[in-house]
N, C-alpha and C positions, 0 to 999 in steps of 0.2 A: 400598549404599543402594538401597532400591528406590525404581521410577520412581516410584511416588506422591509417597512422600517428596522426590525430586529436582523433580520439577514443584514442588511448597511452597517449597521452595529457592531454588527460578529465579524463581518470583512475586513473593518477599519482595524478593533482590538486586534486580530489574528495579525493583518497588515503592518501595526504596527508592531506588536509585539516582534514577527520574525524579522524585519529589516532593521531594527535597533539593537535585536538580539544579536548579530552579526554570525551566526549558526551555519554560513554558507559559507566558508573559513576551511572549514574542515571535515572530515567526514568518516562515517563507522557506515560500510557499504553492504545491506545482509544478500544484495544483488548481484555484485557485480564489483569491479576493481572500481577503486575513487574517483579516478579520472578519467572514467565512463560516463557519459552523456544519460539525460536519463532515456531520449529518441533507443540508441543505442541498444540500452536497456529491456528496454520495451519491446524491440525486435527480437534482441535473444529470448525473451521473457516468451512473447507467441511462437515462435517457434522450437522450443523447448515444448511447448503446449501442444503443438500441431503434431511431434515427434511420438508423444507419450501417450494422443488419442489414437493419434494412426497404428499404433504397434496393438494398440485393444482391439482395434477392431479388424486387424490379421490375426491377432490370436483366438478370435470369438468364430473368425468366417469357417464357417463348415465343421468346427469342432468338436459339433454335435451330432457330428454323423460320423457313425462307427461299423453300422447294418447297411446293409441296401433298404430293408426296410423304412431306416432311419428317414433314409435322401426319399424313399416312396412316399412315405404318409406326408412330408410337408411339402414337395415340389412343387401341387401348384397353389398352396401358400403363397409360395417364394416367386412363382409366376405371378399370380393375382400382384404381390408387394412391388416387383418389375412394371406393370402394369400400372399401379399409383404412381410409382416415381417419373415414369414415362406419362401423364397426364393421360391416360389411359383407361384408367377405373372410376365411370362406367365406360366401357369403349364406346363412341363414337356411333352411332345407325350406320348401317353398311346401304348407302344409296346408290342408286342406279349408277353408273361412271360415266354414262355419258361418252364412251370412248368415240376417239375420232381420229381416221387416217387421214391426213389434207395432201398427202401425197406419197412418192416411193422412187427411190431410185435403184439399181441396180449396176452392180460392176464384180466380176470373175466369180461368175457363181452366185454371190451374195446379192440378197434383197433386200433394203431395210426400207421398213415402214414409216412414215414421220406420224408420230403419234401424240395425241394427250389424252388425257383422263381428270375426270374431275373425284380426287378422293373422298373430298366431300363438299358441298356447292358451292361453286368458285375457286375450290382450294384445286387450281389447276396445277396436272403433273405432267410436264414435256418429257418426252421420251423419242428414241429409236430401237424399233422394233427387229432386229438383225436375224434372217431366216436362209434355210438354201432356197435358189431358185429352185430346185425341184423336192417336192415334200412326198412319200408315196405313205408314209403312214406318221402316227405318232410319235413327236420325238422329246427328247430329254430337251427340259427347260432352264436357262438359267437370269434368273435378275440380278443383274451387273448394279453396284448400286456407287454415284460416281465420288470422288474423293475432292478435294479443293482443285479441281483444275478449271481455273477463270479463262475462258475465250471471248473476248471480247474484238471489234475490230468498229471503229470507225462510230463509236457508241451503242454500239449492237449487242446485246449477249446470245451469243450461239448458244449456251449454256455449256456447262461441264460436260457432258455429253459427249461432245467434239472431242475433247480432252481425252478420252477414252475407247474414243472409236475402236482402236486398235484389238479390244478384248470384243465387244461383240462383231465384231469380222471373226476372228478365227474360231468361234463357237461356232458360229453358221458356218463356214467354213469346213468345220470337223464334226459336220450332225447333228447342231443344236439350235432350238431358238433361244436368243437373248435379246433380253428389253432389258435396255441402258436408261436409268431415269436420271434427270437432272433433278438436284437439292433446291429447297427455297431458296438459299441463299446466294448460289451461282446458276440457275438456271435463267431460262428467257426472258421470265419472269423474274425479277430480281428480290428477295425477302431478306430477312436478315438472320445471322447466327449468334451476332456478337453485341446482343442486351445489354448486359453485363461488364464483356469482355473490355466493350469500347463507346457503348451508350448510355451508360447511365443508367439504364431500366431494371434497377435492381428492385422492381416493381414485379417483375417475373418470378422471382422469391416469393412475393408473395400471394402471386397467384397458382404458385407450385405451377408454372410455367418452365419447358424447355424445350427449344426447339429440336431435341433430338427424339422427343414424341412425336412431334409433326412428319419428322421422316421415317419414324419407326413404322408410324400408319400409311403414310405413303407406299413402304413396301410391303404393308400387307393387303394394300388395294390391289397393286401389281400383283403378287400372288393370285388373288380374284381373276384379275385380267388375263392371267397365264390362263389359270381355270378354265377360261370360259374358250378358247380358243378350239378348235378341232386340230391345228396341228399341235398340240401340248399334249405331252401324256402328264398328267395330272399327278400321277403319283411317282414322279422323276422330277422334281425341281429342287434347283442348288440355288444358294446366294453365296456370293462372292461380292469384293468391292477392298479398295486401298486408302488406308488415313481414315480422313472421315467415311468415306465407302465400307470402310474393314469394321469402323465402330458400327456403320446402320448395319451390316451385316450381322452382327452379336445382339442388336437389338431383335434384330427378326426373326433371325435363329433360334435367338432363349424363345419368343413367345408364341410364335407359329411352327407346330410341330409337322404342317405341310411341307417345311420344307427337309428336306430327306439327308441333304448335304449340305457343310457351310465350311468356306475358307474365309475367314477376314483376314486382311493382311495389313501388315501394321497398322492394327486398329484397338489394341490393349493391350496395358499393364499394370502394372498392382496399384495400388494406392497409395503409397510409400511413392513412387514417382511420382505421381502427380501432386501430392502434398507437400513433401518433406523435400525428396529434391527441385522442386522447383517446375516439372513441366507441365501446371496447369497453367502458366505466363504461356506458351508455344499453343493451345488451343482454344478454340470459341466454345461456345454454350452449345453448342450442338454435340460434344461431347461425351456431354454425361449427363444424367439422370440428376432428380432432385434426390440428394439422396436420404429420404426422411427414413429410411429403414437403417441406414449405417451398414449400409455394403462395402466390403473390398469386392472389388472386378471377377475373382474368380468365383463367384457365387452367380452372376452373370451369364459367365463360358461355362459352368456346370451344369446347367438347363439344358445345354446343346444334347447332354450326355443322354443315349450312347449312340445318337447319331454319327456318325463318320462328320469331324471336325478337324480338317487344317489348322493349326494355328502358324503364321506365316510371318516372317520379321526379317529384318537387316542386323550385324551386328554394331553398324556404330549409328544406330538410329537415335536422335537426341532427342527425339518426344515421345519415341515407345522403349526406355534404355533396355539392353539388351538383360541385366539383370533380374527386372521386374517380369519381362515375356516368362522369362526360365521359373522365376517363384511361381506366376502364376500358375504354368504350366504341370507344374509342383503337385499342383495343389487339385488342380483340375483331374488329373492323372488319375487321382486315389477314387473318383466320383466311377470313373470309368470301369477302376478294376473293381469296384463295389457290383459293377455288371457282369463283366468278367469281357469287357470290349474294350483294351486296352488296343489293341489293333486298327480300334476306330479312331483313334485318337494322333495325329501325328504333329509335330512342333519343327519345320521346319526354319533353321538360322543362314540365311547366305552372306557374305559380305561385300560390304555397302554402308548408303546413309539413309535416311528417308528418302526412298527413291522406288517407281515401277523399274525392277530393273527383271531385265528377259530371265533371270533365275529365277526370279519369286512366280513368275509369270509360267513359267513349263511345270511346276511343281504342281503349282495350282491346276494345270490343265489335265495333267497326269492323275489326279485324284479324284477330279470327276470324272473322265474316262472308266476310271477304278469304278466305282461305286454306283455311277449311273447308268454305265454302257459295260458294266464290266471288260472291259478292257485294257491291259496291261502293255499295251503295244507301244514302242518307242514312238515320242512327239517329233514329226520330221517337218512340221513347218513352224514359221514365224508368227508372230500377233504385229501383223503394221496396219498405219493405216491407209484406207482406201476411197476415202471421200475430203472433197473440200466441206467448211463450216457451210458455206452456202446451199450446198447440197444437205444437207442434215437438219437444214432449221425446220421449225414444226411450224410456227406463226409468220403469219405475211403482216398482222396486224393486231397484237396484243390484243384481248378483250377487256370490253367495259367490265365486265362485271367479277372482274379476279380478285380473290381475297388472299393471294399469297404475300401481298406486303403488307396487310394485317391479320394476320392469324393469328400475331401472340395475344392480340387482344379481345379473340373470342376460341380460342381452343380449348381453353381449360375454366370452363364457367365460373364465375364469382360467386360468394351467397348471395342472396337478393336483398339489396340496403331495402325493402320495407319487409322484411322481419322482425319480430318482436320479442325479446326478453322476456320469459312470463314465469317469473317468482325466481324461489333460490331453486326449486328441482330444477328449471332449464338452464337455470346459470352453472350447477354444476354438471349439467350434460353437455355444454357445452364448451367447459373448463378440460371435463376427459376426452372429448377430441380433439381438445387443443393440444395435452400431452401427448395424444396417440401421433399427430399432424405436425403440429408446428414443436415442440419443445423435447422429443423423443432423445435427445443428444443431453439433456439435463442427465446429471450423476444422480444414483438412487439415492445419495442421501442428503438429497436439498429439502427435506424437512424438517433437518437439523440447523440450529443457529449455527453459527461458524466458531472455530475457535479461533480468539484472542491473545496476541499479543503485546504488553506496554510498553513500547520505546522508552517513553519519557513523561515524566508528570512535571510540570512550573507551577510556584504559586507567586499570586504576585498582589496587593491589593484589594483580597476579599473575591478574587477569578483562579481557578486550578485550570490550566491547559494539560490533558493527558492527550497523548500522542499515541494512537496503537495501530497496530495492523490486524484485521481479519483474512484468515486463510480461508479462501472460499471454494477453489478448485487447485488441485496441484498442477502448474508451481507457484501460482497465484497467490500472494500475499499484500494483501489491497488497501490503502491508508483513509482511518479513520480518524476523525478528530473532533474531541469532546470539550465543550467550553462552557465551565458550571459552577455557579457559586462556591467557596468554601464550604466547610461545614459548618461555622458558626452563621452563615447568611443562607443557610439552605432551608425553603421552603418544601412544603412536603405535598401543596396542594397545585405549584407548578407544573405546565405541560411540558413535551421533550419537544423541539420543534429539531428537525432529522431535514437537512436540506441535503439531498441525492444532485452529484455536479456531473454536468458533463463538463467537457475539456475546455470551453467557454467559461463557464461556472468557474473550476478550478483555476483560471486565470485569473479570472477576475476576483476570485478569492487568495488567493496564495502568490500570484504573481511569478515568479522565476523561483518560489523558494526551490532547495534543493531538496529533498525527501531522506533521503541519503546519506545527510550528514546533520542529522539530528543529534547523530548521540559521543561525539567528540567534543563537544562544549560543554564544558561542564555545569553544572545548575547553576552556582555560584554565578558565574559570567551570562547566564542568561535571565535571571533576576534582577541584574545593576544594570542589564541593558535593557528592560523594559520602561519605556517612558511615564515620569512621573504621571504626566496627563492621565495617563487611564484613570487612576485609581479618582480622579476628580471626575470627569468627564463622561464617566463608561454607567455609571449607576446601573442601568438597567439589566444590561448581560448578564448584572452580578446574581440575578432571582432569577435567569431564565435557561435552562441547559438546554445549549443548541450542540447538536452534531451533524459532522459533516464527514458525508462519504463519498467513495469515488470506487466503481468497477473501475476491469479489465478492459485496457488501454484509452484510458485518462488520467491526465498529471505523470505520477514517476513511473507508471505501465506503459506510457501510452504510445506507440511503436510508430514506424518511416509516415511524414507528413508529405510525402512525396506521392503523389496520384498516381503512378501507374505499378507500385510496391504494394499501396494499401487497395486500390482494385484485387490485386490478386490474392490477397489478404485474405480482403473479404470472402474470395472467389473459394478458397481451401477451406471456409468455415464451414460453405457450404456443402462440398466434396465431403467432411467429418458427419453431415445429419445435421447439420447445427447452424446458425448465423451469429454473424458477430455482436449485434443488438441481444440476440436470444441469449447469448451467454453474458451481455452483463445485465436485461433480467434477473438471469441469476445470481446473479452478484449481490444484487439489489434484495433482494428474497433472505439471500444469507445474510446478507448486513443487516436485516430488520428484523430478525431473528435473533440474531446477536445483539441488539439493541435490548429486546425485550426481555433479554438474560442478564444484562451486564448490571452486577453488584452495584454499580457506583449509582445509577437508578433508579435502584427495586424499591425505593422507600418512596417513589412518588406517588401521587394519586391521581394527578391530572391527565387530562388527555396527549395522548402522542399524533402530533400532526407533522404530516410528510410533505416536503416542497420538492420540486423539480422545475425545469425551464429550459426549452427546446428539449432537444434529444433524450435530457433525465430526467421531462416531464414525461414521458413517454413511456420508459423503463418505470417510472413509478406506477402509471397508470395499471399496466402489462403485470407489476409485481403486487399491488394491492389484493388482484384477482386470489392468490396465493399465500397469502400473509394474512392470520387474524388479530386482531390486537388493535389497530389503526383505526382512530376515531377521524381523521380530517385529513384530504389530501386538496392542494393549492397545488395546479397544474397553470404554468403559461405558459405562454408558446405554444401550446402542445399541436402537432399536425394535426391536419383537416379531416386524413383520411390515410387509410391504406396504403396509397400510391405515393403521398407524398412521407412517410412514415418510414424511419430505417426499417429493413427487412428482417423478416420471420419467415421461415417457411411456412405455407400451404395457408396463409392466415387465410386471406380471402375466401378460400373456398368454404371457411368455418362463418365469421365472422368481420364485420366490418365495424372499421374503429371506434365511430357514433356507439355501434353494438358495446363495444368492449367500455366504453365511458356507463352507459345504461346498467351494464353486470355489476362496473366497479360503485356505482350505486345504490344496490340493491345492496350490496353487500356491506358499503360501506356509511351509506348516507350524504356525509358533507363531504361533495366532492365540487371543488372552485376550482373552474375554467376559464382564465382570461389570457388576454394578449397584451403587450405593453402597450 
């Protein structure tokens, strides 16, 4: 019989068996109350999960620093690791910029430049350049870096810029130059932030693509460009910036220690907000970092140390919550006094919402004063603003050859699809930077099969259905199901055919069963209700043990089918180190490990062949890599490629999919690729 045919076979006996069994009646619920949904379920279930990874990885951040020493010897590790997650390592060639002023206006004092720069070819960055009209010598510099503020008028983007004006005026103003640069995603040039958030391009995952790299390096070309200036004293430059302004700001901060001083204002909080309560839904991908290292935030704002660092907030901010600013700050604190510059360090809270409001605005000015001008003199004027958008544009006429509305598609290079697989040494070099890269977020002890739980055994006509759960990650208890001759019909020279289901699969397998309430019917009642027909009609099944399994969230896991729930889902998978694909990989891994242990079994000799179809063709492919024991995998469906493939982190930059079917060959042999 082929396995196609046998999978129909196992669909139909299981099909019938549970809707004649009448088993969805009643229920013994080890998840949740009865009449709980298993959607429901499934929701609690991930986020119970989101809860218990995010508190590891606040109890891990920085806990191993005790010394100064400690924070000395690994910093710029922790730099370098910033620097990957920012698609950053190797940085970028630092090319000419190409700067260019296309004009200047001037109003009370104030000059400002209209400026751009190419950070790297084509990747244009509109800016204005804010100076006094009279300069006699070098002065303190500051990059204003701009937050979501959209100016648009009539189809035009002024860029965010405009939005902002009002801070580089009163720098120049009060003795400073500031270059205010627009983001890709609201500037003149229009890019985008929101991959992920609201396109779909969950294809950025795997090319460890984030566009808060693209700004990170933006501001470190402006740095350059301060550099190069005669009115810039070179070794006096601050960054500053609000929202996403305040996050480019912490990026620039941690990684370029040119700059002397750094206030971000509401531009970070711990990781517990943006996972657990919920406000990675409130920001775009420009964000955060991919986070392959398993950072909480303040490991981030610790780099700054022991530079003079504002950290700067509102108290009723709903996307930076006031609780998470205070942990961090917590935490950052101890990095400082490890210096003994605790003084450098200040955390102010004003109240307010997410808002520039003129408190957060005088503090912030007051501590560059401090630090760059030494200067402790009361702030006696305003930050307004002093130009129309039409005054401040930089372009009269877009350029041809701008690469800011594709950048996500060449920033962070790809492997090159004609590389070659060459034996098992590069298949497992290539497997350890897939751990290091994409799978870093897997528990140390996924080389263990999982333990087992049995719900329920039925016999019925020469077929035993055992019903069991594998525990594969806590709180993760994932349903397995074995369908295998008696014992007086049990062959010994039989294979195990293992079908891996995604939420397609499991429909199409089990249908509506409930999971749930398997174990309030009692055997009796579900023996009388299996249909006489099997025991006539089923012959084959009866010599063939099939199992079928299901990761985390599919069937009774499987959490909100609701699109802009499970986006942001996916979105905290990422925020942990981890993707939601990569953890049921792992699923997959422990289920087939557990297979290769389970008693009921051990006594075969035949080959064990693995199926899957679309998406759990996929996780089988990803899991063979990892699993030895597995004589044949039968993939359908399986994607094309990378891009069109649920996400992994950093995969691309290792390996491309073709690659990964090639390994799982090498290692496996019979490995069957088809389409329906």
């Amino acid at each position: 019989m082929s396995s196609t045919l046998r999978l129909f076979v196992a669909h139909f006996v299981l099909l019938s068996f549970f809707f004649s069994a009448g088993i969805c009646d009643a229920a013994d619920d080890p998840a949740g109350s009865s009449d709980q949904t298993e959607s429901s379920r499934g929701d609690d279930l991930v986020h119970q999960y989101f809860a218990e990874q995010t508190r590891q990885i606040r109890d891990r951040c920085l806990s191993d620093v005790q010394a100064l020493d400690d924070w000395t010897q690994h910093r710029e590790l922790y730099r370098s690791q910033l620097l990957d997650m920012l698609g950053l390592n190797p940085m970028p060639p630092r090319g000419d910029l190409q700067t260019t002023v296309t004009g200047q206006v001037q109003r009370e004092g104030v000059v400002v430049e209209k400026i751009h720069f190419q950070s790297l070819p084509g990747l244009y960055v509109t800016g204005n350049l804010y100076r006094p009209a009279k300069v006699d010598e070098p002065l303190p510099a500051i990059l204003y870096v701009c937050g979501h503020g959209k100016v648009v008028e009539d189809g035009v983007s002024y860029g965010n810029k405009v939005h902002y004006q009002h801070h580089g005026a009163w720098f120049a103003r009060n003795g400073y130059v500031c270059l205010v640069i627009d983001t890709i995603q609201l500037g003149e040039i229009e890019g985008t932030h929101h991959g992920t958030y609201r396109k779909g391009m969950w294809w950025w995952n795997n090319r460890g693509y984030t566009p808060a790299g693209v700004e990170a390096w933006n501001c470190l070309r402006a740095i350059d460009l301060l550099q190069s200036r005669d009115d810039v004293d070179s070794e006096r430059i601050g960054v500053t910036g609000r929202s996403g302004g305040g996050v480019y700001s912490w990026w620039s901060a941690a990684i370029d220690p040119r700059i002397k001083v750094a206030v971000p204002v509401a531009g970070i909080t711990n990781m517990k907000n943006h996972v657990v309560d919920g406000c990675v839904s409130g920001h775009c991908d420009c964000m955060y970092m991919v986070n392959t290292h398993r950072w909480d935030f303040a490991k981030v704002a610790a780099l700054v140390a022991p530079r003079p660092l504002l950290i700067s907030n509102t108290d009723r901010d709903s996307i930076f919550p006031l609780d998470g600013v205070v942990d961090l700050h917590s935490q950052v604190r101890q990095i400082y006094a490890l210096y003994d510059a605790e003084p450098n360090l200040g955390l102010q809270i004003t109240s307010g919402p997410h808002q520039d409001t003129q408190e957060l605005r005088v503090h912030a000015f007051r501590w560059f004063n401090k630090y760059l001008r030494d200067d402790e003199s009361l702030i006696e004027s305003v930050a307004r603003p002093l130009f129309t958008p039409q005054e401040l544009k930089v372009f009269d006429r877009l350029p041809g050859d701008q690469r800011v509305t594709t950048i996500h598609e060449t920033f962070v290079p790809p492997a090159s699809a004609d590389q070659t697989i060459d034996g098992p040494d590069d298949v497992s070099k290539k497997v350890r930077k897939l751990l290091e890269l994409t799978f870093a977020g897997w528990p140390d002890d996924g080389d263990k099969p999982a333990p087992l739980t049995s719900l329920r055994t039925v016999q019925h006509s020469g077929v035993e259905v055992d019903f069991l759960e594998y525990h594969s990650q806590s709180p993760y208890r994932l349903p397995m199901v074995l369908v295998r001759p008696t014992d007086q019909n049990r062959g010994t020279e039989s294979s195990v055919d293992v079908h891996v289901l995604d939420e397609d699969g499991w429909q199409s397998t089990f249908g509506d069963f409930d999971w749930y309430r398997i174990n309030q019917t009692t055997a009796t009642d579900l023996v009388k209700a299996l249909p006489d027909a099997w025991a006539d009609s089923k012959q084959s099944i009866r010599k063939q043990p099939t199992l079928f399994v299901a990761p985390r969230g599919v069937g009774p896991t499987q959490w909100t089918r609701d699109e802009r729930p499970r986006t942001h889902i996916r979105r905290r998978f990422m925020l942990l180190g981890q993707t939601a694909a990569g953890m049921q990989v792992y699923d997959v891994i422990r289920a087939l490990r557990s297979v290769q242990n389970m008693d009921r079994l051990s006594a075969l000799t035949g080959p064990t062949v693995v199926h899957g179809q679309g998406d759990a063709a996929f996780w089988v492919l990803w899991a063979s890599l990892f699993v030895d024991g597995i004589d044949e995998l039968h993939l359908r469906d399986l994607p094309s490629s990378n891009r069109q493939a649920p996400d992994l982190l950093n995969v691309s930059r290792v390996v491309q999919l073709p690659h990964v079917i090639d390994m799982a060959r090498q290692r496996i042999g019979n490995v069957h690729v088809s389409r329906q």
